[in-house]
Every structure is written in C-alpha cells, then in structure tokens.
LUMLOLUM-494748 format. One line per 8 residues: number of its first residue (from 1); for each residue x, y, z of C-alpha. Coordinates in steps of 0.2 Angstrom, whole numbers, plus 5000, padded with zeros to 4 digits. Layout:
BEGIN
NUM	X Y Z | ...
***
This chain:
BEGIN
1	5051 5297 5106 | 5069 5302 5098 | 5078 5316 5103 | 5086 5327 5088 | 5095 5342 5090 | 5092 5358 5078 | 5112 5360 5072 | 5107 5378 5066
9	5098 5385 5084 | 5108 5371 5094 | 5092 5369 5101 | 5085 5352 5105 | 5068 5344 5104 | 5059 5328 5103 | 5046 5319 5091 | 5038 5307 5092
17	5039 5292 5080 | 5049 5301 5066 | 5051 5294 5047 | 5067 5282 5046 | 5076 5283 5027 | 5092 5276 5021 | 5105 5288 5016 | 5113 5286 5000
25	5131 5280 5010 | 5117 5265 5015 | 5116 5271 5035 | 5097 5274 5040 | 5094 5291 5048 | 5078 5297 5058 | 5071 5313 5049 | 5060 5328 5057
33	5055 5347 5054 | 5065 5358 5068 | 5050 5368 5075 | 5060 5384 5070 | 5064 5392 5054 | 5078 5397 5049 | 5084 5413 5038 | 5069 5419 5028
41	5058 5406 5032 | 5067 5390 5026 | 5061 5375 5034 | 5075 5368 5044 | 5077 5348 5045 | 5087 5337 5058 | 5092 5320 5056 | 5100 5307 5066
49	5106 5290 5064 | 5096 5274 5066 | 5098 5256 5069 | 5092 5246 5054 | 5082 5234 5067 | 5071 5253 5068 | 5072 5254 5050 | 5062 5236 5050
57	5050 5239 5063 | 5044 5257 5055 | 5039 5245 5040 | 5034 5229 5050 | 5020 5240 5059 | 5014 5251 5042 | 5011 5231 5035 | 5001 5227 5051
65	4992 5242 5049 | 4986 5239 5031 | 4983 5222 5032 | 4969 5228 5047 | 4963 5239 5033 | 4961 5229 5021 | 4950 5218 5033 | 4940 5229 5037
73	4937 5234 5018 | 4933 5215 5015 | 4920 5215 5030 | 4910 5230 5023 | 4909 5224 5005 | 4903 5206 5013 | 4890 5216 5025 | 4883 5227 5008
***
C-alpha cells in the first residue's frame, strides 16, 4: 500500500500495488489516478518516487505469474 498525495486537491490517498516507471532523469516513480478530477474533467495523476529494489520486484512477480500461466496452458493442451 503507497501513500500519494494529490498536489492539485492536497488531498491524500492510498493504492494499492501502483505501476513503478522510470522517469526520463532515470529515477523510478510510483504512478496512480488521484480519485478526483480536476478542471473540466481532466484526469489528475500523482507520482512519487521509488526504490529501484521495487522497480525489480514489480517485474520479478509479473514473471512468476506468467510462467504459472504458461503451466497451466502446457497442462490443458497435454490433458486434450
């Protein structure tokens, strides 16, 4: 769970696993949709800084998760 804050409502809010990007300076940033719009329904978006270690782990676990999927595909097509 990260914690952003909405710089244009100075709100805050939390999400829950948010998307991890590298910025072009090369820094990684967490990025999320503030739950609020702003002036004629644009879509605000909140970032804050992240550790690359996070940066690694957001890809470590979309690898684990497609290599399970790919398991299971193998299984079914060895079942048919």
């Amino acid at each position: 769970m990260v914690q952003f804050t909405c710089m244009t409502t100075k709100k805050k809010f939390e999400v829950e696993d948010p998307e991890i990007l590298v910025l072009r300076n090369g820094r990684f940033a967490y990025r999320a949709e503030c739950p609020w719009q702003g002036k004629n329904g644009k879509t605000l978006t909140a970032f804050k800084f992240a550790s690359k270690k996070a940066y690694e782990d957001q890809f470590a676990d979309k690898e684990e998760v497609e290599q399970i999927v790919e398991q299971e595909v193998e299984q079914e097509v060895e079942m048919e």
